[in-house]
Backbone bond lengths (Angstrom), bond angles and torsions (degrees), N, CA, C in turn:
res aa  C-N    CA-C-N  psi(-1)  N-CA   C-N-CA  omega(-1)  CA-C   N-CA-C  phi
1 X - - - 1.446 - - 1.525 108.02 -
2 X 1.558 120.18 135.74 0.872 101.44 -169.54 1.934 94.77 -137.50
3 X 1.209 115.21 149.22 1.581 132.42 -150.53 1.806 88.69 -92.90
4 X 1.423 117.20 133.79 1.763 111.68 166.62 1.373 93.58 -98.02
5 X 1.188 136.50 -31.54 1.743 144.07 -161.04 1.676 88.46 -47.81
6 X 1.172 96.85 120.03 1.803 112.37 149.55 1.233 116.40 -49.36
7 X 1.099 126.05 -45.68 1.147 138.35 176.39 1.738 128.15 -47.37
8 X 1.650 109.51 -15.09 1.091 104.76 -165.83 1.866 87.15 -168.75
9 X 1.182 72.86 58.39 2.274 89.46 154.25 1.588 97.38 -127.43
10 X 1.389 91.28 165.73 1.513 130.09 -162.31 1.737 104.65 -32.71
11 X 1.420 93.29 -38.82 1.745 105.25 -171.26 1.561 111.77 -86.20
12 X 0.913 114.95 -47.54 1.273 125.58 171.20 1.656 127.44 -53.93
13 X 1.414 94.83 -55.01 1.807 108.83 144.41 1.395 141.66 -40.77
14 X 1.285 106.70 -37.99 1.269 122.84 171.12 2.165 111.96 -90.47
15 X 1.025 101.02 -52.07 1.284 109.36 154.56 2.036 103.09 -33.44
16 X 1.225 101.56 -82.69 1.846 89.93 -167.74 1.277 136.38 -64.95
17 X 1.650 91.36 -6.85 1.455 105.07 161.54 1.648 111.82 -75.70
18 X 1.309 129.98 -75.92 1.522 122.08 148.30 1.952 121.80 8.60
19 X 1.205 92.57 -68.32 1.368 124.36 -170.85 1.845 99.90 -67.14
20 X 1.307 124.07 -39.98 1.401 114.17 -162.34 1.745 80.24 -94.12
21 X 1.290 120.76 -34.82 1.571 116.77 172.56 1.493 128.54 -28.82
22 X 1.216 104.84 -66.53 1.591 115.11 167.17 1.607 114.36 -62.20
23 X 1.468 106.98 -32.00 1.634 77.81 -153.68 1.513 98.32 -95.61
24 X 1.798 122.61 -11.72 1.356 126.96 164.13 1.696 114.84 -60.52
25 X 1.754 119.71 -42.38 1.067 118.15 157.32 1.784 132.38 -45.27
26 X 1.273 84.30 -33.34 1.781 96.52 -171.78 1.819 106.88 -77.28
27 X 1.617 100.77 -65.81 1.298 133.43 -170.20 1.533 111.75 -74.16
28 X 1.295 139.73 -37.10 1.374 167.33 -155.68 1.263 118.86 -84.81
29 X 1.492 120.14 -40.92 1.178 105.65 -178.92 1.597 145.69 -46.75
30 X 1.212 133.81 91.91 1.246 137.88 -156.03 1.770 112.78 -104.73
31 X 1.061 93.01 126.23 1.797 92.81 154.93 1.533 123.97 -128.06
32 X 1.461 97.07 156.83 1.263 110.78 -173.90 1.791 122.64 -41.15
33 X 1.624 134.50 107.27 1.023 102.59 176.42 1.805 102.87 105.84
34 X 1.549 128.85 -19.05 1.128 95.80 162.43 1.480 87.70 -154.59
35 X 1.376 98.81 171.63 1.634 117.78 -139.35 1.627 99.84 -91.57
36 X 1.231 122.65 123.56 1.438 134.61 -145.04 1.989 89.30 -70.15
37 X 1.300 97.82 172.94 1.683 94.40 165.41 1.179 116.16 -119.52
38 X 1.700 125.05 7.58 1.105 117.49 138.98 1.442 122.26 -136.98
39 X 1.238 109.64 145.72 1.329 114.49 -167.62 2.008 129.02 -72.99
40 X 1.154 113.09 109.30 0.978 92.71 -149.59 1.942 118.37 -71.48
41 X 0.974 122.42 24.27 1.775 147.41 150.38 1.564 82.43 -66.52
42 X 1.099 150.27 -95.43 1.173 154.53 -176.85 1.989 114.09 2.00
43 X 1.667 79.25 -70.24 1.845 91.06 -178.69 1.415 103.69 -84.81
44 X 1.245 141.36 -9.36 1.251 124.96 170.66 1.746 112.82 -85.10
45 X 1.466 109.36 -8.64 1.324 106.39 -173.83 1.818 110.53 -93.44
46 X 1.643 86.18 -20.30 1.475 83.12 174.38 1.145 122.24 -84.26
47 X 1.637 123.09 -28.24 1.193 111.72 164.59 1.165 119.30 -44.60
48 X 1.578 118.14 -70.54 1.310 108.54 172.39 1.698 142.52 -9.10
49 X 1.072 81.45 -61.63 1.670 106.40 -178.75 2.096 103.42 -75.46
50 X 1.033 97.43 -12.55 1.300 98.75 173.87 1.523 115.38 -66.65
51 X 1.928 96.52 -59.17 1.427 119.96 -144.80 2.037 81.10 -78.18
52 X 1.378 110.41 -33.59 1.954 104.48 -158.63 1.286 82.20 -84.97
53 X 1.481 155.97 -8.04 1.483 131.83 163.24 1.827 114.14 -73.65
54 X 1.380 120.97 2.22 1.217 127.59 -166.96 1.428 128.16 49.65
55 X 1.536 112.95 59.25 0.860 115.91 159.72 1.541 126.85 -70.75
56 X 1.207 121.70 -172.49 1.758 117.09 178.72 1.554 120.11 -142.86
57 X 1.370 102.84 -6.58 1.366 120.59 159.04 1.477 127.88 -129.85
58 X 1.244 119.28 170.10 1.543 113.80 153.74 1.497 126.39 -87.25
59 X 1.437 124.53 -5.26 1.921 108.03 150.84 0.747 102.12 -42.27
60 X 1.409 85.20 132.06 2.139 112.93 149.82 1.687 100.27 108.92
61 X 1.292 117.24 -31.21 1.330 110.79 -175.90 0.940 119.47 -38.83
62 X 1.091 133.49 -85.69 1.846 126.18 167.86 1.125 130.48 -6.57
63 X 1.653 106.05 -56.42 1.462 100.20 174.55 1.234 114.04 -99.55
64 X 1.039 139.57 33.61 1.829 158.57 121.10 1.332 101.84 -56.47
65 X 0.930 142.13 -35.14 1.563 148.81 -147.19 1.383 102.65 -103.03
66 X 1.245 120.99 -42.09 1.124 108.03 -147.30 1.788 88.46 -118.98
67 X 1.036 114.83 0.72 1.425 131.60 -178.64 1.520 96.58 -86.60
68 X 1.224 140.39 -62.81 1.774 172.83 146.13 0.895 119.18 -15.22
69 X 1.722 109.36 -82.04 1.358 125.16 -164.06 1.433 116.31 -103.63
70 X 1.422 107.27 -50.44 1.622 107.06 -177.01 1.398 132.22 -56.35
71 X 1.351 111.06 0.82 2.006 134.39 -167.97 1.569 81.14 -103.22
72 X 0.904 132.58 -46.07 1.825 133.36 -163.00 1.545 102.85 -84.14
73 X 1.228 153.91 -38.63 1.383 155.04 132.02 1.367 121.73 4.87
């Protein structure tokens, strides 16, 4: 099976993996027992919304993120 969506070729794929990298590192940190301060629905939506605006890197994510998502948390 093979995907036509731009959204989800080889580059792009690898891109949101990258992309959920940083901002799960950044945004993600969780411990056992108390309630994260950001949700991680949060950073997976921004990737998203990252990779379908066509970007071509991961600069800027963070501060996309926290510009976006982290005020809504």
């Amino acid at each position: 099976m093979t995907y036509d969506d731009w959204r989800y070729n080889d580059f792009k794929m690898k891109l949101r993996q990258e992309v959920l990298k940083i901002l799960l590192s950044k945004y993600g940190g969780q411990m056992e027992g108390v309630q994260p301060k950001y949700s991680t629905q949060s950073i997976y939506e921004c990737a998203h919304d990252w990779i379908s605006q066509g970007h071509k890197t991961s600069f800027g994510v963070a501060k996309y993120y926290e510009a976006y998502y982290a005020k809504s948390n």
